[in-house]
C-alpha positions as MATLAB code, in Angstrom:
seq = 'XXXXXXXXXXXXXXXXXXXXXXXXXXXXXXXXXXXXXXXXXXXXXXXXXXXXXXXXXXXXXXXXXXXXXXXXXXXXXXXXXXXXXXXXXXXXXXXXXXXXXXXXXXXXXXXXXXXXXXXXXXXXXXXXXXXXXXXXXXXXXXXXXXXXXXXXXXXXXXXXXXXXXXXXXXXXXXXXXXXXXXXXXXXXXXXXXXXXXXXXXXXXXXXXXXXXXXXXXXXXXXXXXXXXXXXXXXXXXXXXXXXXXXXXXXXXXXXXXXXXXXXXXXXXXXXXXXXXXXXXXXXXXXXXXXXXXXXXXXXXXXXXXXXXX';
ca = [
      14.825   60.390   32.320;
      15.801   64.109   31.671;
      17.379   64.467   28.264;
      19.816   67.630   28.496;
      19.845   70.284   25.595;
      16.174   70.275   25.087;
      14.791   73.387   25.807;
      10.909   71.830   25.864;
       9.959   70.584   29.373;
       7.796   68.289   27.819;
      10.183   65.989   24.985;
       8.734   64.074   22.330;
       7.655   60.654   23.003;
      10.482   59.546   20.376;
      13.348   61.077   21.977;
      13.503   59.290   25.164;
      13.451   56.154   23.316;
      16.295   57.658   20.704;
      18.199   58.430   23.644;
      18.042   55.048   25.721;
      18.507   52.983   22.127;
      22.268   55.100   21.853;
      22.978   54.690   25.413;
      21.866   50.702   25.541;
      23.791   50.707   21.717;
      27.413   52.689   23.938;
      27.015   50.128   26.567;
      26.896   47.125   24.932;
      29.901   48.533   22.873;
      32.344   49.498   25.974;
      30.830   45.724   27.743;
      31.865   43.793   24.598;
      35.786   45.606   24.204;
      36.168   45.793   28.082;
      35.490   41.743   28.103;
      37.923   41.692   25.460;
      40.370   43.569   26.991;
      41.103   40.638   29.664;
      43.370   38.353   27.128;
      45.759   41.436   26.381;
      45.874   41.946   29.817;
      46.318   38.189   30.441;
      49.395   38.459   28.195;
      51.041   41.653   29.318;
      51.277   39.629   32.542;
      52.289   36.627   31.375;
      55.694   38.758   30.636;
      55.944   39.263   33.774;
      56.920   35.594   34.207;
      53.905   34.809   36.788;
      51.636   31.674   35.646;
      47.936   30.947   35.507;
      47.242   30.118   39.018;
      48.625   32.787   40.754;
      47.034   35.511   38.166;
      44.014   34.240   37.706;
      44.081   34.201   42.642;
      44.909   37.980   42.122;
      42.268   38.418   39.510;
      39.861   36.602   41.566;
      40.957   38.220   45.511;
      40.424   41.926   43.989;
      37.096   40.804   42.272;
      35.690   38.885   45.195;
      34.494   41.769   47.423;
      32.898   43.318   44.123;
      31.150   40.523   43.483;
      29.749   39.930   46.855;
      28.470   43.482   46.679;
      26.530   42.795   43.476;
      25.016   39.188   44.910;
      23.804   41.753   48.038;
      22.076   44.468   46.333;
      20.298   42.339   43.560;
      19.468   39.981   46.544;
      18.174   43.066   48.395;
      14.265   41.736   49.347;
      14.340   38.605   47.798;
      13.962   35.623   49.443;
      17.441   33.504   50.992;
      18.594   30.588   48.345;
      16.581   27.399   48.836;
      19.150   24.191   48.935;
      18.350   23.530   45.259;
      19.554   26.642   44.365;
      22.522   26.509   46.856;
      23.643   23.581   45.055;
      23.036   25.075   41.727;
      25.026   28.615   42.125;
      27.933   26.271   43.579;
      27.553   23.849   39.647;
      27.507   27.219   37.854;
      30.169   28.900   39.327;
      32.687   26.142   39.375;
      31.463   25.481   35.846;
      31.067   29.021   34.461;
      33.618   31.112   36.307;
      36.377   28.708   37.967;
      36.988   26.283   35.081;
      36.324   28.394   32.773;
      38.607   31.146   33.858;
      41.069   28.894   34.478;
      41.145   27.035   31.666;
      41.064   30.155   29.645;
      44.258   31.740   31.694;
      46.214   28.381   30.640;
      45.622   28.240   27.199;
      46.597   32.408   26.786;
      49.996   31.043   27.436;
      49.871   29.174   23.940;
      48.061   31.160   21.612;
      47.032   34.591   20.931;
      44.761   36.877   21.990;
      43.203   36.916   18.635;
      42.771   33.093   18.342;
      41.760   32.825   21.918;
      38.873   35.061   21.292;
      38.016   33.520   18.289;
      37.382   30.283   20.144;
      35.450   31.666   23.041;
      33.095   32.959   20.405;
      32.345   29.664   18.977;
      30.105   29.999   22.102;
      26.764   29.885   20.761;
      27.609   27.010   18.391;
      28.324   24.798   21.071;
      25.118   26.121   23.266;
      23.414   24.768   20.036;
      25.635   21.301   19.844;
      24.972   20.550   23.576;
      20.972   21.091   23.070;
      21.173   18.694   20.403;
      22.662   15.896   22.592;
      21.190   17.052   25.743;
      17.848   18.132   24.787;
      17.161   16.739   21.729;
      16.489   19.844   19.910;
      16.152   20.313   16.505;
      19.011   21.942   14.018;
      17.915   22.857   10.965;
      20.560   22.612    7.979;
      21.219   26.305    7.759;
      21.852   26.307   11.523;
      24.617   23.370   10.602;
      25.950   25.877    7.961;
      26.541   28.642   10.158;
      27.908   26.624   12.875;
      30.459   25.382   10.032;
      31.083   28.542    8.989;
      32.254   29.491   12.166;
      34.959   26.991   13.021;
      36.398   27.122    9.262;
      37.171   30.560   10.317;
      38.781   29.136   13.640;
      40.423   26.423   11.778;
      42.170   28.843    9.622;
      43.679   31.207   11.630;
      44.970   28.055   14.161;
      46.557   26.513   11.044;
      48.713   29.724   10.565;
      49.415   29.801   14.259;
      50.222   26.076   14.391;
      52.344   26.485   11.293;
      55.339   28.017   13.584;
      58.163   26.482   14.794;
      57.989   25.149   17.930;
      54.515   26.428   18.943;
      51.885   24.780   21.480;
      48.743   26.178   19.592;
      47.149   22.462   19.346;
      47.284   22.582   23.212;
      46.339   26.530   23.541;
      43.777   26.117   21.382;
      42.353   22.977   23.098;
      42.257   24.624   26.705;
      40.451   27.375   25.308;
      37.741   25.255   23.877;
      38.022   23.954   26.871;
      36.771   27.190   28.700;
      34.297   27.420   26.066;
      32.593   24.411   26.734;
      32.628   24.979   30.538;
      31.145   28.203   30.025;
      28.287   26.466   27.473;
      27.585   23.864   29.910;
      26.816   27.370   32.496;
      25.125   29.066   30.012;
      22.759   25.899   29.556;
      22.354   25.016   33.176;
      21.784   28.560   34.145;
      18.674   28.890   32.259;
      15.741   27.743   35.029;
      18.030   29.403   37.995;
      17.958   33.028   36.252;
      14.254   32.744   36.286;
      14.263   32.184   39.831;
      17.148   34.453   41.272;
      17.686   36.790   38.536;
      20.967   37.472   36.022;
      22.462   39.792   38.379;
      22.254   38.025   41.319;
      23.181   34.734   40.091;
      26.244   36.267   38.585;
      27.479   38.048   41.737;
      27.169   34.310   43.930;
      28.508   32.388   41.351;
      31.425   34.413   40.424;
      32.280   34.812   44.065;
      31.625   31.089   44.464;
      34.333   30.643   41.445;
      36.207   33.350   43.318;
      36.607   30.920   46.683;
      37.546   27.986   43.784;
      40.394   29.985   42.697;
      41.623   30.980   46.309;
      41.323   27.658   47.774;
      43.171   26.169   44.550;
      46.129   28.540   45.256;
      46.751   28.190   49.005;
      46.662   24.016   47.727;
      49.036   24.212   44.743;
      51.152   26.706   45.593;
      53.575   28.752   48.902;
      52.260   31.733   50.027;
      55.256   33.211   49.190;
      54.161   32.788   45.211;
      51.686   35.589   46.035;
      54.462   37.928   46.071;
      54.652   39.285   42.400;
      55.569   42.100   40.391;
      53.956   45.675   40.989;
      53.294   45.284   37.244;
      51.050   42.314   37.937;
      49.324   43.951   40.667;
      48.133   46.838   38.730;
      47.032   44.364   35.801;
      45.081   41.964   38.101;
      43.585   45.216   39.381;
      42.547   46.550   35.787;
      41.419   42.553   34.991;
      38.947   42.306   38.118;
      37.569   45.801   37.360;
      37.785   47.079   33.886;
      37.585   43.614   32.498;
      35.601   41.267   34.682;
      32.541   43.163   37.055;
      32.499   46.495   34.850;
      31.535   44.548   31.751;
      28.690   42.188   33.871;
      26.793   45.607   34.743;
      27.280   47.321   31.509;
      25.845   44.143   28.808;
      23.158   43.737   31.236;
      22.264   47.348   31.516;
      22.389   47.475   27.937;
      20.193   44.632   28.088;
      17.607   46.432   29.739;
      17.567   49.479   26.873;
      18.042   47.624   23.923;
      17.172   43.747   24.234;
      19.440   40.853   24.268;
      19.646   40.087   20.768;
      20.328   43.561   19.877;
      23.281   43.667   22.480;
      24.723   40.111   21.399;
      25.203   41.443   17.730;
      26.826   44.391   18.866;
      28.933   42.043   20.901;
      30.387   40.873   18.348;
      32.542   44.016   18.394;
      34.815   42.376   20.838;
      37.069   39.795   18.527;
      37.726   43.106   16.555;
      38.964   44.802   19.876;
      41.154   42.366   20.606;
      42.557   41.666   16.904;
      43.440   45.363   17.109;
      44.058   45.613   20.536;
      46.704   42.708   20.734;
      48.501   44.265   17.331;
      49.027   47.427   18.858;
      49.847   46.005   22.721;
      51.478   43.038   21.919;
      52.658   43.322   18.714;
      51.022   40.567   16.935;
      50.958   40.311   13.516;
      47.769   41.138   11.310;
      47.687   39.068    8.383;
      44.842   38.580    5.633;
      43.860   35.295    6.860;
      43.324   36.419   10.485;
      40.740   38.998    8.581;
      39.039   36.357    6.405;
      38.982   34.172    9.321;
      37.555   36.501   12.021;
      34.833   37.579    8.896;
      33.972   34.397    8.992;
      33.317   33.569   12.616;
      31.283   36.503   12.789;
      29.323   35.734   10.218;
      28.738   32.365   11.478;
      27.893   33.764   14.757;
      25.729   35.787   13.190;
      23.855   33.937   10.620;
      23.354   31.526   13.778;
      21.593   33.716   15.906;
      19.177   35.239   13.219;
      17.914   31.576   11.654;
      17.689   30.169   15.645;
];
């Protein structure tokens, strides 16, 4: 790697290191917002007046040739899938991808982008919950504590949501958990298939296998003639499958690569603050103290979680 305003040919063995460290440290940054991007963009379309199915086929159409390109080149000289792993990328994707995409689209049309991130990132505490009952791991009491921590804060800020008139967030909220536990379940069952196929491969088949999901549930639930939508929606489907959905993949795994994966999931946690600010200043929603202490304290959670695991 040449390092570019150092005038010795030969740099010191600690500047490479410096250098990979800030951009591994950038990357996981601009992965972790761009991720968080996709609910605002989710709810600028939603205004729009087109509904989950038909977004989330748009979403999915643009991405599909994108992620068919990834599956090829990190596929490039390995071996073709075996039928055990045939039948696994298909359990992932519709798991990790399809349902969880779409269940995730659904409930954005009952809560905000705030809670709905929130949620998602009670990830890792239900990772832990579904080792527990699956695998019968062991939690220590501290682990219980951050895990607690982590869904007071949800609790709180859906108690203010729920709290207005007329509002669905009991439903939101539950089809976002939804999603999270989809994506859990994927994040568990993916373990013994990364080993064999790799991160980036297994993400480009099973996102395009959740990619032929989401096509084939259009064309069954809905007239072609629902594809026709706004220009508006077009160019937010585009910036959804791009900036927000194959961008990110490649840019937390290349971080990966530089910095580590623990090191990129804290920085990850960057992206409920992203979309707190990003949804006050796009959508106008409102920033109150107890969205603060609550997002403090699903972070905190979060992180207290990894560190004592």
């Amino acid at each position: 790697m040449r390092v570019t305003g150092i005038t010795s040919p030969h740099p010191s063995p600690i500047t490479r290191p410096r250098l990979a460290d800030w951009r591994g440290l950038a990357l996981a940054a601009a992965g972790a917002i761009a991720f968080s991007g996709k609910a605002i963009i989710v709810k600028l379309a939603y205004r729009h007046g087109v509904d989950a199915v038909t977004l989330i086929m748009w979403r999915m159409l643009i991405a599909l040739p994108l992620f068919l390109a990834l599956a090829w080149w990190a596929g490039r000289g390995q071996p073709a899938l075996s039928g055990r792993d045939r039948w696994a990328v298909l359990g992932l994707g519709f798991s990790g991808y399809y349902l969880a995409s779409q269940l995730d689209f659904m409930g954005l049309a009952y809560i905000s982008a705030s809670l709905e991130r929130l949620i998602l990132y009670l990830g890792p505490t239900i990772v832990m919950a579904i080792s527990v009952l699956w695998f019968h791991k062991r939690v220590t009491g501290r682990q219980w504590l951050a895990a607690g921590l982590s869904y007071l804060g949800t609790v709180l800020v859906f108690g203010h949501e729920a709290a207005a008139p007329g509002a669905n967030t009991a439903w939101g909220a539950a089809l976002v958990f939804g999603s999270a536990v989809s994506y859990a379940l994927y994040m568990v069952g993916s373990g013994e298939v990364v080993r064999r196929l790799g991160s980036l491969r297994l993400t480009g088949l099973a996102s395009s296998v959740a990619c032929g999901f989401c096509l084939l549930q259009f064309v069954l639930l809905k007239p072609l003639a629902a594809a026709a939508v706004p220009a508006p929606v077009l160019w937010l489907s585009l910036l959804n499958a791009t900036a927000c959905t194959v961008a990110p993949v490649l840019m937390v795994m290349m971080a990966i690569e530089r910095i580590g994966a623990p090191l990129a999931a804290q920085i990850g946690m960057i992206g409920p603050l992203s979309t707190i600010g990003m949804g006050i200043m796009l959508l106008g929603e409102p920033f109150t103290p107890l969205l603060l202490v609550g997002t403090a304290l699903v972070l905190g959670g979060v992180w207290l979680l990894a560190r004592w695991r």
